[in-house]
C-alpha positions as CSV (number, residue, x, y, z in Angstrom):
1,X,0.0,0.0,0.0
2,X,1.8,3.3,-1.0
3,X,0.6,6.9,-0.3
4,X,-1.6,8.6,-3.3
5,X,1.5,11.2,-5.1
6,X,-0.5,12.7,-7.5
7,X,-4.6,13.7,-8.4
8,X,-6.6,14.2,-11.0
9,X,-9.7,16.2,-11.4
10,X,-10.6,14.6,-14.4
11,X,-14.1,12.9,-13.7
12,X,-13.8,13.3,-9.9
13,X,-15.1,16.5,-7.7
14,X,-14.4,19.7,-8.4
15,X,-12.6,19.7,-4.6
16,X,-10.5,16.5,-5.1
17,X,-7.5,19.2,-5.1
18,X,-8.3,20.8,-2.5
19,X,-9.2,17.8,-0.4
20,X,-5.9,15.7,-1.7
21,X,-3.8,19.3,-0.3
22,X,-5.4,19.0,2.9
23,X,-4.8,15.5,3.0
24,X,-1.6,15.7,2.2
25,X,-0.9,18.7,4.8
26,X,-2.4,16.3,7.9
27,X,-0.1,13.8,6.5
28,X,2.9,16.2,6.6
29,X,1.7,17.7,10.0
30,X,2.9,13.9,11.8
31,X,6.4,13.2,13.0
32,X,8.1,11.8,9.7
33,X,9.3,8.7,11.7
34,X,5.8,7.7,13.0
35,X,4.2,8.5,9.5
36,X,6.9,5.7,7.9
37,X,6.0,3.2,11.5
38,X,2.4,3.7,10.8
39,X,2.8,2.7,6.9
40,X,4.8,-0.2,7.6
41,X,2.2,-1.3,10.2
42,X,-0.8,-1.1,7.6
43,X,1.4,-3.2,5.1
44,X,2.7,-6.0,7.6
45,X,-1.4,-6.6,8.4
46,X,-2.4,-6.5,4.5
47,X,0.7,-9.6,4.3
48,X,-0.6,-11.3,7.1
49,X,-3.7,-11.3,6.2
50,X,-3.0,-12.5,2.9
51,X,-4.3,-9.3,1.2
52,X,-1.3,-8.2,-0.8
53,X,-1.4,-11.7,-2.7
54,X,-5.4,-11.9,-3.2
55,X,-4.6,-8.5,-4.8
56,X,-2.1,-9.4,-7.1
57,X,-4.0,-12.2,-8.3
58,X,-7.1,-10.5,-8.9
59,X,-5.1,-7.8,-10.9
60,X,-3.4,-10.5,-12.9
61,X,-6.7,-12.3,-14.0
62,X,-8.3,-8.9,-14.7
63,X,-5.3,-8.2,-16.9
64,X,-6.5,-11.6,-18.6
65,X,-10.0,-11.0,-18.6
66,X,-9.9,-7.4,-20.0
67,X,-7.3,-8.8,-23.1
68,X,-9.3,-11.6,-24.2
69,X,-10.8,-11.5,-27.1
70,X,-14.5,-12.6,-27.3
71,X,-15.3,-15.5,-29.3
72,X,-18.1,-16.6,-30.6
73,X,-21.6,-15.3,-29.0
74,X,-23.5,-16.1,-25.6
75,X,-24.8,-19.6,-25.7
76,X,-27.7,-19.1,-23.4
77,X,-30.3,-17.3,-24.4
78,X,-31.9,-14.8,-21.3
79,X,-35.2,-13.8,-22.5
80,X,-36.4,-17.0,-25.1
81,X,-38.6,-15.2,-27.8
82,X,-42.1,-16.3,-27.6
Protein backbone atom coordinates (compact mmCIF):
# COMPACT_ATOMS: atom_id res chain seq x y z
CA UNK A 1 0.00 0.00 0.00
CA UNK A 2 1.84 3.26 -0.95
CA UNK A 3 0.61 6.89 -0.29
CA UNK A 4 -1.55 8.64 -3.30
CA UNK A 5 1.53 11.18 -5.06
CA UNK A 6 -0.48 12.70 -7.51
CA UNK A 7 -4.61 13.74 -8.36
CA UNK A 8 -6.62 14.19 -10.98
CA UNK A 9 -9.68 16.24 -11.37
CA UNK A 10 -10.63 14.58 -14.36
CA UNK A 11 -14.14 12.94 -13.74
CA UNK A 12 -13.84 13.31 -9.89
CA UNK A 13 -15.09 16.46 -7.69
CA UNK A 14 -14.44 19.73 -8.35
CA UNK A 15 -12.62 19.74 -4.61
CA UNK A 16 -10.50 16.49 -5.11
CA UNK A 17 -7.48 19.15 -5.12
CA UNK A 18 -8.30 20.77 -2.45
CA UNK A 19 -9.24 17.76 -0.41
CA UNK A 20 -5.92 15.66 -1.67
CA UNK A 21 -3.82 19.33 -0.27
CA UNK A 22 -5.43 18.98 2.94
CA UNK A 23 -4.78 15.46 3.00
CA UNK A 24 -1.64 15.69 2.19
CA UNK A 25 -0.94 18.69 4.77
CA UNK A 26 -2.43 16.25 7.91
CA UNK A 27 -0.05 13.85 6.52
CA UNK A 28 2.94 16.24 6.63
CA UNK A 29 1.71 17.72 10.01
CA UNK A 30 2.89 13.92 11.82
CA UNK A 31 6.41 13.25 13.02
CA UNK A 32 8.09 11.77 9.70
CA UNK A 33 9.28 8.74 11.70
CA UNK A 34 5.75 7.70 13.03
CA UNK A 35 4.20 8.52 9.47
CA UNK A 36 6.89 5.69 7.89
CA UNK A 37 6.03 3.20 11.46
CA UNK A 38 2.39 3.72 10.84
CA UNK A 39 2.82 2.71 6.89
CA UNK A 40 4.76 -0.20 7.59
CA UNK A 41 2.18 -1.31 10.21
CA UNK A 42 -0.82 -1.05 7.62
CA UNK A 43 1.42 -3.19 5.05
CA UNK A 44 2.67 -5.96 7.56
CA UNK A 45 -1.41 -6.57 8.42
CA UNK A 46 -2.43 -6.55 4.51
CA UNK A 47 0.66 -9.56 4.25
CA UNK A 48 -0.60 -11.31 7.13
CA UNK A 49 -3.74 -11.32 6.22
CA UNK A 50 -3.03 -12.45 2.87
CA UNK A 51 -4.27 -9.30 1.16
CA UNK A 52 -1.32 -8.20 -0.84
CA UNK A 53 -1.42 -11.70 -2.69
CA UNK A 54 -5.40 -11.91 -3.20
CA UNK A 55 -4.61 -8.45 -4.76
CA UNK A 56 -2.06 -9.41 -7.07
CA UNK A 57 -4.03 -12.17 -8.31
CA UNK A 58 -7.11 -10.50 -8.91
CA UNK A 59 -5.05 -7.78 -10.93
CA UNK A 60 -3.39 -10.52 -12.90
CA UNK A 61 -6.75 -12.33 -14.00
CA UNK A 62 -8.29 -8.86 -14.66
CA UNK A 63 -5.35 -8.21 -16.95
CA UNK A 64 -6.48 -11.58 -18.64
CA UNK A 65 -10.03 -10.95 -18.61
CA UNK A 66 -9.86 -7.41 -19.98
CA UNK A 67 -7.28 -8.76 -23.14
CA UNK A 68 -9.25 -11.61 -24.19
CA UNK A 69 -10.76 -11.55 -27.11
CA UNK A 70 -14.48 -12.58 -27.27
CA UNK A 71 -15.31 -15.52 -29.28
CA UNK A 72 -18.10 -16.59 -30.59
CA UNK A 73 -21.65 -15.30 -29.00
CA UNK A 74 -23.55 -16.09 -25.61
CA UNK A 75 -24.84 -19.57 -25.75
CA UNK A 76 -27.65 -19.08 -23.43
CA UNK A 77 -30.32 -17.27 -24.44
CA UNK A 78 -31.87 -14.79 -21.27
CA UNK A 79 -35.20 -13.80 -22.46
CA UNK A 80 -36.37 -16.98 -25.11
CA UNK A 81 -38.61 -15.19 -27.80
CA UNK A 82 -42.06 -16.32 -27.62
Amino acid sequence: MGLVNRASLRGGSPRALDQTLELACRVAANDPLAVKLTKRAINRSLEIGGMREALAQALELNVIIETSETRGVARIQCHPET
